[in-house]
Structures are given as C-alpha cells and as structure tokens.
Backbone as a chain_set.jsonl record, in Angstrom:
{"seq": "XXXXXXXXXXXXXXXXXXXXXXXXXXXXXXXXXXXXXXXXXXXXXXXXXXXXXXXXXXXXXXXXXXXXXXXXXXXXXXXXXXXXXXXXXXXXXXXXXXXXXXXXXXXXXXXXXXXXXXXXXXXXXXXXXXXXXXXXXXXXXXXXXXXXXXXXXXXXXXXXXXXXX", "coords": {"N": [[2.695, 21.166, -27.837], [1.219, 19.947, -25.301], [-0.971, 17.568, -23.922], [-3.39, 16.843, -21.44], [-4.932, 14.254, -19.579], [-7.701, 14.1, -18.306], [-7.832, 13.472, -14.405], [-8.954, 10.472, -12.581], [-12.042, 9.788, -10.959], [-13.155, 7.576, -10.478], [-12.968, 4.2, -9.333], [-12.058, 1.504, -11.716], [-13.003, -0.455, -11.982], [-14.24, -2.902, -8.887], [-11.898, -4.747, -7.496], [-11.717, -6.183, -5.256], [-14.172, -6.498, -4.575], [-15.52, -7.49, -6.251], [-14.14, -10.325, -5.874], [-13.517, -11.107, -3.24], [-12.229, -13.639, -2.055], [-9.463, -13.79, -2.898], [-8.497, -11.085, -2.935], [-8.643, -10.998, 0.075], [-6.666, -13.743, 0.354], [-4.178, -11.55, -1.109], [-4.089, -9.755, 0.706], [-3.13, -11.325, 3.386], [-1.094, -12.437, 2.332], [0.476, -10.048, 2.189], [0.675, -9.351, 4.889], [1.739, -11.914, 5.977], [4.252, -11.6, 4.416], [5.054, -9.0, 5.697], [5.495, -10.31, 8.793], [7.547, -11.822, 8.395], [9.813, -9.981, 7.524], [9.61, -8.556, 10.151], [10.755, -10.267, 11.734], [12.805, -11.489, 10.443], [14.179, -8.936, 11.924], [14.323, -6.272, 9.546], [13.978, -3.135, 8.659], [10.989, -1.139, 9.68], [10.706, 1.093, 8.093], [12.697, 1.35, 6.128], [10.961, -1.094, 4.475], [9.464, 0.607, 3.378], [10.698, 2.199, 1.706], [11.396, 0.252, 0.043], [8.997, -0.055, -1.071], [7.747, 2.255, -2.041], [10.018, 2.77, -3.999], [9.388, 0.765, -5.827], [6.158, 1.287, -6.923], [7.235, 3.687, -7.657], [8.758, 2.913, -9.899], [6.765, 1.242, -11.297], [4.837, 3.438, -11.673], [2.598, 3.21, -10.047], [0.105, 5.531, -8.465], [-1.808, 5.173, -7.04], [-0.53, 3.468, -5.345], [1.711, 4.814, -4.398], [0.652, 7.0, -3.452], [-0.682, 5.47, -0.77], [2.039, 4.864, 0.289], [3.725, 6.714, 0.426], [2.344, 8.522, 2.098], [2.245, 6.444, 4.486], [5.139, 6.259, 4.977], [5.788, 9.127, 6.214], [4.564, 8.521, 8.32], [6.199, 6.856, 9.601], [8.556, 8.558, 9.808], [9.979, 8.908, 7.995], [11.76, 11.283, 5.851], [10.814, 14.341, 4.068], [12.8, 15.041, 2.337], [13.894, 12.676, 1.943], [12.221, 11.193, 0.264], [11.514, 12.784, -1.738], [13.072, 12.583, -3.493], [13.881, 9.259, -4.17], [13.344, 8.143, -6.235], [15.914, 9.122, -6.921], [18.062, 8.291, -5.814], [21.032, 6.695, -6.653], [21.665, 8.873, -6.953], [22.449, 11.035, -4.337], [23.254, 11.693, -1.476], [21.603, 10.852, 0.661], [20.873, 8.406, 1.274], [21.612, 5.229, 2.94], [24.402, 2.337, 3.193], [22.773, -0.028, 3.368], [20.011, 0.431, 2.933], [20.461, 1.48, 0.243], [21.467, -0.984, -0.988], [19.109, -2.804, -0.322], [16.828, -1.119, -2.289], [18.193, -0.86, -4.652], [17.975, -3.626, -5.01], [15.142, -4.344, -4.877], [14.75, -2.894, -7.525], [15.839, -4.37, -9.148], [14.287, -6.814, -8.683], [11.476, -5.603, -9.607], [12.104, -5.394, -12.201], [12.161, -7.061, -13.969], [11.678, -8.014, -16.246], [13.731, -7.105, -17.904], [15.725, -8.541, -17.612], [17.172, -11.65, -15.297], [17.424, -10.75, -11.861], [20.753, -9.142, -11.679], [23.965, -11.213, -10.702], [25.665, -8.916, -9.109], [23.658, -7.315, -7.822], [22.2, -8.958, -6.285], [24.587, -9.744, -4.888], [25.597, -7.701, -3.513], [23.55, -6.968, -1.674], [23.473, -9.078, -0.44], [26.08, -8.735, 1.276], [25.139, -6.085, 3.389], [23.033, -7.839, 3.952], [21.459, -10.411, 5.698], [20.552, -13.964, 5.172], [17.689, -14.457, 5.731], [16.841, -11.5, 5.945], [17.34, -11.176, 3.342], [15.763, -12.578, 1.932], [13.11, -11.24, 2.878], [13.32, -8.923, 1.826], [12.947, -9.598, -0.562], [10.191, -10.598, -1.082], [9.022, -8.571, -0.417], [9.291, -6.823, -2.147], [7.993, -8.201, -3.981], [5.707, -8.477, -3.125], [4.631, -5.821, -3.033], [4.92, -5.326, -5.919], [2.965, -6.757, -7.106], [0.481, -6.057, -6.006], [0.808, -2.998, -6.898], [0.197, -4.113, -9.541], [-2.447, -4.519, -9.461], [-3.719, -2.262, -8.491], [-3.154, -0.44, -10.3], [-4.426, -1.887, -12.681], [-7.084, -1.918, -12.1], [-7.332, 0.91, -11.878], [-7.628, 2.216, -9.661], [-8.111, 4.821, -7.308], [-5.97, 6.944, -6.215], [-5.446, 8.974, -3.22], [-7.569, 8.684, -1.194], [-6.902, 7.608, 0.972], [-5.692, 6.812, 4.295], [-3.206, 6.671, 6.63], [-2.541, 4.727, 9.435], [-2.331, 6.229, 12.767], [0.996, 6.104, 14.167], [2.297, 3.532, 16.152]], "CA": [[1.738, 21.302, -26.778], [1.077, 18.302, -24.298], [-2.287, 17.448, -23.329], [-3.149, 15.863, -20.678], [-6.159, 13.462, -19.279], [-8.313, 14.339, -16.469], [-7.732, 12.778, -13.216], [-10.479, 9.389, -12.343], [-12.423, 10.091, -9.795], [-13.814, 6.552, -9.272], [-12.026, 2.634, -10.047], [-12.036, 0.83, -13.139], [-13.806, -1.852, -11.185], [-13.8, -2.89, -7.415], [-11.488, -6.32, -7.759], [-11.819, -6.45, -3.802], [-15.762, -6.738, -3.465], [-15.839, -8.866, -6.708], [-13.065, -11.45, -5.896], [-13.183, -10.826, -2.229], [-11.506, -14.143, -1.556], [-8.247, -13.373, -3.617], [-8.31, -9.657, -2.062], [-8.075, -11.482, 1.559], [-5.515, -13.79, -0.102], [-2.902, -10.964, -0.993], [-4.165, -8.939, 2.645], [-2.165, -12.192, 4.341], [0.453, -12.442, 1.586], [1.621, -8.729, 2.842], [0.894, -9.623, 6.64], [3.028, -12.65, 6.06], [5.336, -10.902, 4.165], [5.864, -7.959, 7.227], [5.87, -10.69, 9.829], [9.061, -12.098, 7.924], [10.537, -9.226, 8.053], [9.676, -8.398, 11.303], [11.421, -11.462, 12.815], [14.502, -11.258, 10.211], [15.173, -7.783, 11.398], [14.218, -5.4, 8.555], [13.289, -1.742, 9.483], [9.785, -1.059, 8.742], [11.702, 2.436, 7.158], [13.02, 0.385, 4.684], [9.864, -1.71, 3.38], [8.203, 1.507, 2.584], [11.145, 3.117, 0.538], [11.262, -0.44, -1.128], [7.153, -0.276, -1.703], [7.55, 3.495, -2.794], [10.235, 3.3, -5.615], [8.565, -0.284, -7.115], [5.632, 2.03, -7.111], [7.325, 4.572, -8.624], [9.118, 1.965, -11.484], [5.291, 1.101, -12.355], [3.935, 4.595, -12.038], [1.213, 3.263, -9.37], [-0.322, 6.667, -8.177], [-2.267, 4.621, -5.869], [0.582, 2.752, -3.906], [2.334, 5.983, -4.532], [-0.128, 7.818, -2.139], [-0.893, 5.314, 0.395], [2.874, 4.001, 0.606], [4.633, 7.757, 0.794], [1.968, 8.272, 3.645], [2.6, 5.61, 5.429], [6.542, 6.419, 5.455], [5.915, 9.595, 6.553], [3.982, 7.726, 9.805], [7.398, 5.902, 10.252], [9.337, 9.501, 10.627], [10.751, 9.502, 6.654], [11.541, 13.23, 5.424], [10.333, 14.722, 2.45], [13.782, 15.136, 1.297], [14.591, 11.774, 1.257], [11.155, 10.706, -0.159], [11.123, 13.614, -3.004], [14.809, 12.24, -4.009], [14.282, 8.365, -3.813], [13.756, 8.195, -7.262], [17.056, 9.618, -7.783], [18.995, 7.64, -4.765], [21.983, 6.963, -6.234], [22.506, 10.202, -7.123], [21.736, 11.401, -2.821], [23.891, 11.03, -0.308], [20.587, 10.532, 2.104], [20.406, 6.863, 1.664], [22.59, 4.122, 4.111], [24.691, 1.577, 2.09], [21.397, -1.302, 3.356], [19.027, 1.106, 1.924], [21.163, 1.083, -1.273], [21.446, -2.356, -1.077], [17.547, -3.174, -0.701], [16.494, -0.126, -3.708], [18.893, -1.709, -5.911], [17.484, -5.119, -5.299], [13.842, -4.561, -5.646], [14.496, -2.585, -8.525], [16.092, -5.524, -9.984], [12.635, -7.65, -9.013], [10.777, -5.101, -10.129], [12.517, -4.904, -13.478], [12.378, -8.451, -14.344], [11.968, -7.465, -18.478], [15.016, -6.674, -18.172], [16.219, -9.963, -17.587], [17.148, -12.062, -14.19], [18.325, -10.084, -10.677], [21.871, -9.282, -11.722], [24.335, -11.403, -9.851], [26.472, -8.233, -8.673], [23.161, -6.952, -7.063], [22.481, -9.703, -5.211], [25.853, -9.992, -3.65], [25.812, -6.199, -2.777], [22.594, -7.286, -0.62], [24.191, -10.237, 0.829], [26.938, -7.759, 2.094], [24.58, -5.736, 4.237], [21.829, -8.133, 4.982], [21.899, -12.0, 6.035], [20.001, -14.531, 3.795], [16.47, -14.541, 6.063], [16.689, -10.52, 5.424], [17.409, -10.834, 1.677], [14.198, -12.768, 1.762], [12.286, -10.506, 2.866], [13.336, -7.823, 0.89], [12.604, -9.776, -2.251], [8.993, -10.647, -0.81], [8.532, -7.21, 0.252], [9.446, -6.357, -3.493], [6.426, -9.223, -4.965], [4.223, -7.867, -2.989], [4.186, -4.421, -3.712], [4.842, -5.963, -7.382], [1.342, -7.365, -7.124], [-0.318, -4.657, -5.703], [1.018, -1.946, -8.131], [-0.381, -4.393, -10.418], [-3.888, -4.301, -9.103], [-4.302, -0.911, -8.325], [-3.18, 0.058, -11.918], [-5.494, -2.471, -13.402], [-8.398, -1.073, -11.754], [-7.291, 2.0, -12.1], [-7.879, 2.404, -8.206], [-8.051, 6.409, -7.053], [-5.575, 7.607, -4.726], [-5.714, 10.259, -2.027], [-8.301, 8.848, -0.009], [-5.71, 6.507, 1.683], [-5.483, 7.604, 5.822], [-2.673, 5.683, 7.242], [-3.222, 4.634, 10.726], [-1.211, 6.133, 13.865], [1.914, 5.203, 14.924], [2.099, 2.549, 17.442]], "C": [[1.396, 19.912, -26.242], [-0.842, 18.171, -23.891], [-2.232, 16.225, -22.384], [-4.85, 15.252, -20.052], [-6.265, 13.562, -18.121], [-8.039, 12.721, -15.622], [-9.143, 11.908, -13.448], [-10.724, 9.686, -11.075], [-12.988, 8.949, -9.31], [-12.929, 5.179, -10.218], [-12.92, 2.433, -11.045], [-13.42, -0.24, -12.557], [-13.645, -1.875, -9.654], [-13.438, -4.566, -7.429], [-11.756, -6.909, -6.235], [-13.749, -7.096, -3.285], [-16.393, -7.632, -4.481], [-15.282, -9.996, -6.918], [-12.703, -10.994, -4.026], [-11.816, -11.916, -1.312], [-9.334, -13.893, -1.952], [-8.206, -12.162, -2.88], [-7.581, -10.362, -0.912], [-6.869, -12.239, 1.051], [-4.552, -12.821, -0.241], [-3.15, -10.425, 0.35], [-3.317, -10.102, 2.997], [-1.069, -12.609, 3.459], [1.064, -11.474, 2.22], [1.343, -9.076, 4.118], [1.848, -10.625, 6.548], [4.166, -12.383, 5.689], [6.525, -9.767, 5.413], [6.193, -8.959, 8.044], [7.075, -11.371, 9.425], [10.137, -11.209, 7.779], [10.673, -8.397, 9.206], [10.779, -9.063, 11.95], [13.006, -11.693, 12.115], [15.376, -9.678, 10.334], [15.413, -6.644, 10.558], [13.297, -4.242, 8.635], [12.073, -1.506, 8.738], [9.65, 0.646, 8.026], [11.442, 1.797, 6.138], [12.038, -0.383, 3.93], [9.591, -0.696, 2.865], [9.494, 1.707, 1.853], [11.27, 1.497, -0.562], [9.817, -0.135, -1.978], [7.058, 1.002, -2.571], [8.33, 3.454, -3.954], [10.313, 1.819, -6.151], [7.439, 0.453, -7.825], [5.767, 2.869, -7.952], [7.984, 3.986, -10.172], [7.738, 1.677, -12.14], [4.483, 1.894, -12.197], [2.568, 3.652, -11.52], [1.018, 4.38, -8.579], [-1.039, 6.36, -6.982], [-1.502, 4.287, -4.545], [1.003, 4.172, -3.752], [2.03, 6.67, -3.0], [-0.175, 7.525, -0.811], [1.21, 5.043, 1.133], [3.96, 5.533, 1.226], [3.986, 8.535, 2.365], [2.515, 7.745, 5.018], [4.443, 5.677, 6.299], [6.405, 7.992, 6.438], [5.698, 9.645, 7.922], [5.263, 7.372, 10.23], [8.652, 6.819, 10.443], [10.426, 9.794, 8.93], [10.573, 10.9, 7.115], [11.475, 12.986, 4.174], [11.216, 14.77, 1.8], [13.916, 13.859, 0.621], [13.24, 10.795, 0.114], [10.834, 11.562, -1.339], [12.426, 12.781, -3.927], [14.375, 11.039, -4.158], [13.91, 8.09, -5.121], [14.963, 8.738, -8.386], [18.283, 9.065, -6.719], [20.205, 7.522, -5.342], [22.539, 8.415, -6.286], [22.462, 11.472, -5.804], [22.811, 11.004, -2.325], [23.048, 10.736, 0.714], [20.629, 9.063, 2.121], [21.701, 5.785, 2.385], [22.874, 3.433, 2.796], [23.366, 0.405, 2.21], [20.492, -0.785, 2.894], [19.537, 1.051, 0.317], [20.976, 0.441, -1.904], [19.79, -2.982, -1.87], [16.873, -2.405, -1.927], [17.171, -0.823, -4.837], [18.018, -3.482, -6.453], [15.894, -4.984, -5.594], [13.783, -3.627, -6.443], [14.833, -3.844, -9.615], [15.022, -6.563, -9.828], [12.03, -7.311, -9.693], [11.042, -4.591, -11.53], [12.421, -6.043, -14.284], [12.474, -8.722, -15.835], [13.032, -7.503, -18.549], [16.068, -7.43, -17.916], [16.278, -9.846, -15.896], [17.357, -10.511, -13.082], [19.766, -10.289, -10.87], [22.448, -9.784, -10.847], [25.323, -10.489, -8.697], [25.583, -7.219, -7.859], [22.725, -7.626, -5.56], [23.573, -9.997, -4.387], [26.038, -8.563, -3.127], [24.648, -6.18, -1.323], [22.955, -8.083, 0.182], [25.642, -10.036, 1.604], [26.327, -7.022, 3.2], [23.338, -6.824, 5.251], [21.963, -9.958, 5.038], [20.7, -12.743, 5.035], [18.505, -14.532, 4.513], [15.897, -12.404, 5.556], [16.827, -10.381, 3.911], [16.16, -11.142, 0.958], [13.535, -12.16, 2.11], [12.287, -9.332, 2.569], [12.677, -8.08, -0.447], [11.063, -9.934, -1.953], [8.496, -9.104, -0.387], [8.698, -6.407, -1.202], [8.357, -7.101, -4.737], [5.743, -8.703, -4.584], [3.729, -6.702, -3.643], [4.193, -4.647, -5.358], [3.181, -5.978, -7.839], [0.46, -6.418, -7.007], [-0.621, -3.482, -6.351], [-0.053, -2.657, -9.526], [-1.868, -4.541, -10.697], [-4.396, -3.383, -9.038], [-4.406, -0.273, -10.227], [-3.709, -0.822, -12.779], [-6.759, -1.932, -13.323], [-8.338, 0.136, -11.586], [-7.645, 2.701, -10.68], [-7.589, 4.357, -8.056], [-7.28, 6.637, -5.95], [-5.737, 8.718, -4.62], [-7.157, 9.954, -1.226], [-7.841, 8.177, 1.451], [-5.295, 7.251, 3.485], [-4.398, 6.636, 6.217], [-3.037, 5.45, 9.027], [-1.585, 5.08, 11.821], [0.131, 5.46, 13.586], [2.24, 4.585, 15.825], [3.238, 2.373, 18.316]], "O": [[1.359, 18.902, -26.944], [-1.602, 19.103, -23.633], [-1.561, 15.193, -22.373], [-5.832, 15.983, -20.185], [-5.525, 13.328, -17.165], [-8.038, 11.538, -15.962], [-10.111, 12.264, -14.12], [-9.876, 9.835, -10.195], [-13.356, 8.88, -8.137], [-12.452, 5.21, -11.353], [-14.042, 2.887, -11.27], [-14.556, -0.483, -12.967], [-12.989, -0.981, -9.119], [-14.281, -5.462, -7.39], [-11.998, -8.11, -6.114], [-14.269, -7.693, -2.342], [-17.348, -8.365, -4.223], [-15.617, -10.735, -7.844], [-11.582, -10.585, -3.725], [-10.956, -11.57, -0.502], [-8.347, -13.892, -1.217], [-7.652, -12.416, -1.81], [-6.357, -10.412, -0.796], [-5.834, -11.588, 1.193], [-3.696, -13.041, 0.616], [-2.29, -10.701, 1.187], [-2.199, -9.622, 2.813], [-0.099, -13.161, 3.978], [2.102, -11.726, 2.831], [2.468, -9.049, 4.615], [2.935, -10.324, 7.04], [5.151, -12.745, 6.334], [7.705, -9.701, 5.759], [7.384, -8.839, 8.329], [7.806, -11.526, 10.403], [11.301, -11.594, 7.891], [11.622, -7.626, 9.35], [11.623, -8.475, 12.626], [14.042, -11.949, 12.73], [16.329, -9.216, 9.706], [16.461, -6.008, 10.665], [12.07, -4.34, 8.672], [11.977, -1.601, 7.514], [8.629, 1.169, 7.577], [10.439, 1.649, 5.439], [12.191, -0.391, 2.709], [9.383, -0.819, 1.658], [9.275, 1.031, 0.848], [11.235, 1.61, -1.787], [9.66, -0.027, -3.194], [6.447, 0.982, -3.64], [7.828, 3.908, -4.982], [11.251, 1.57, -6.908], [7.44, 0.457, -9.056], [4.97, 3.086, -8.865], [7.762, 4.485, -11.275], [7.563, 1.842, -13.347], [3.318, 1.572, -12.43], [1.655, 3.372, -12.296], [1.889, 4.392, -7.71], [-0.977, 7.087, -5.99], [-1.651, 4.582, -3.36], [0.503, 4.725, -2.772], [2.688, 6.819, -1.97], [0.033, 8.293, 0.129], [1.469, 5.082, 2.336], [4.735, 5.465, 2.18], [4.628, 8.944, 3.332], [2.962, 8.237, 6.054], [4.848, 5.378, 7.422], [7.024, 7.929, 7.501], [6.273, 10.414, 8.693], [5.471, 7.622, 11.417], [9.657, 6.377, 10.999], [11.322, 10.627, 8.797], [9.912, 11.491, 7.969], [11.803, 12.067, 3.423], [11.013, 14.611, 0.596], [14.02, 13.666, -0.59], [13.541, 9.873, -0.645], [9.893, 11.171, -2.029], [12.312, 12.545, -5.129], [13.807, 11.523, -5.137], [14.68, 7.136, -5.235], [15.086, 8.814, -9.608], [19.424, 9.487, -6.903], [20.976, 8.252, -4.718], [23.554, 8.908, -5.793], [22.444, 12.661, -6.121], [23.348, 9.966, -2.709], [23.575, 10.343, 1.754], [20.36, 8.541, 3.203], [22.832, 5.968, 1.935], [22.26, 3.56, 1.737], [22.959, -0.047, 1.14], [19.837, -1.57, 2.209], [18.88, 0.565, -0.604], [20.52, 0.563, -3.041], [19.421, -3.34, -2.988], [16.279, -3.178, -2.678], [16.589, -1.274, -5.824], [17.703, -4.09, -7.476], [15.454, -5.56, -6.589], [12.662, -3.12, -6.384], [14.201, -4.142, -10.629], [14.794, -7.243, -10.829], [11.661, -8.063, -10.595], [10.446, -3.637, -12.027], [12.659, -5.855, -15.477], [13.221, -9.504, -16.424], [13.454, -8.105, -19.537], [17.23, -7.03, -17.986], [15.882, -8.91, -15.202], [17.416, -9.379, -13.562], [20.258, -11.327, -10.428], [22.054, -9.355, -9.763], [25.721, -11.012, -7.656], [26.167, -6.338, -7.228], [22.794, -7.232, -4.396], [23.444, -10.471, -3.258], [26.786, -8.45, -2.156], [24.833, -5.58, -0.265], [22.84, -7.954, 1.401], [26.205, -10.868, 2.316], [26.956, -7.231, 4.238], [22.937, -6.772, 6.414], [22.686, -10.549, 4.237], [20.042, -12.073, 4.239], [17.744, -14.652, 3.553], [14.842, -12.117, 4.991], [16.364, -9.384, 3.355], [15.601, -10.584, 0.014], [12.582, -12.468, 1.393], [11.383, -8.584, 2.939], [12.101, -7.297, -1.202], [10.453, -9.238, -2.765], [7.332, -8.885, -0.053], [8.159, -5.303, -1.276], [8.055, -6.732, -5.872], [4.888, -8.219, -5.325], [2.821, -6.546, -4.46], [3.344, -4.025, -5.997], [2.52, -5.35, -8.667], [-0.267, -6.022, -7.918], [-1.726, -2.951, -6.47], [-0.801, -2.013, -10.262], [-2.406, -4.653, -11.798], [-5.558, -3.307, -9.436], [-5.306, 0.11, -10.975], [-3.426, -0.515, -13.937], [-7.43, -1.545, -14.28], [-9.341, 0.649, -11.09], [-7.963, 3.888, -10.75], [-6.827, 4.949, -8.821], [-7.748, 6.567, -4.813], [-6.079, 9.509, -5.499], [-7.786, 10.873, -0.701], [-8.309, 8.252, 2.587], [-4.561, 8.235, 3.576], [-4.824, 5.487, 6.09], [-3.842, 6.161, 9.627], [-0.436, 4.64, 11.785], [0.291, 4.452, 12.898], [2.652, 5.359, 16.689], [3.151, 1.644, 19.305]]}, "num_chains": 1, "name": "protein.A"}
C-alpha cells in the first residue's frame, strides 16, 4: 500500500519578499537569458520544452505548472507535452528539439558527470555556437529556478500566463 502526502497549500517561505534583491537578480538573469536567445534565433517553442523537461528531471511541480502553461500560450499540443518526458521514444520532436532536450538534460544532470562530448556535437550540428549558448543558459536558468521553487516548496496552479503577443 503507498501512501501518499497531502498537497501544500501555502510556501515553505516567500524567498522573493525576503531577499527581494536576489529575486530581481534571477528576474534579469531569465530576461537576459530570452533576449540571447531572441537575437541568436532560438524559438521561444523550444525554451519552454527545454524549461519543462529540466523541470521534470527535478520534479519541480511549480515550474512544471507555470512552464507547461506557458507552452501551451506558444501553440504546443498536449501530445507533445504529455510525451516529452519520453522524447526519444516520439516521433513528435524535430532533430533541434532533440538536439536542445538532450543537451539540457546533460546540464541538468551534471551528477552525472560533465556534458558528454557526443551531446554537444549533436547540438553543434543543428544550432550555431551563439544558439548553443543560449540553450545552455536557458538550461541554468530553469536549473536555478527549479531549485528555488522546490526549496520553498512554492505552490503551483495559481500561475496565469499572460496572452500571446
């Protein structure tokens, strides 16, 4: 028999309203982060399925929520967003989606020693070296983030994403 532990209905803490300056710090880490991949080119598709399965490697429930949202704003489907924890085994994903999942799983695995060199050259097949950077920054961040939310134990589902523009 399994048991299982009620849902939190409120954070561990609020790291945002008692470290407000650090909060604003990462807020312009990920704005600087998007505007680098804005300008090298990198579909704002693709950040979220990177942000969603780092998310899902550290079981953040939080990012989880706001980040599968947010894709769905950018025209994802549920197929490929119920599946992307099982990508290679999908034919829904592009070989640059491949590419980028592979690679920030290899950030986001880092225990597990360096970024294999046979992932990185599978990335530097689809994407040029200002896009490889901002895959791997688009793979710290959400790194970071996962790591905040699941410190404070943060509550998702109240998460609204905003329009599409």
């Amino acid at each position: 028999m399994t048991t299982t532990t009620p849902a939190r209905t409120t954070a561990r803490l609020d790291l945002k309203g008692l470290a407000p300056e650090v909060s604003a710090a990462m807020g312009e880490l990920h704005r600087a982060a998007v505007r680098a991949a804005r300008a090298a080119g990198v579909e704002p598709e693709l950040l979220e399925l990177v942000r969603i399965r780092a998310s899902q490697l550290n079981g953040c429930a939080f990012c989880l929520d706001m980040h599968t949202k947010d894709a769905r704003v950018q025209g994802e489907t549920e197929q490929r967003i119920h599946t992307l924890g099982a990508w290679r085994e999908t034919p829904f994903f592009t070989e640059r989606e491949r590419a980028a999942l592979a690679l920030a799983e290899a950030v986001t695995s880092v225990q597990d020693g360096q970024v294999p060199d046979e992932v990185y050259a599978a990335a530097r097949e689809v994407f040029d070296e200002p896009q490889v950077t901002a895959v791997i920054w688009a793979a710290v961040v959400i790194n970071a983030y996962n790591r905040t939310a699941i410190s404070a134990r943060m509550v998702p589902g109240a998460y609204q994403p905003a329009p599409r523009s």
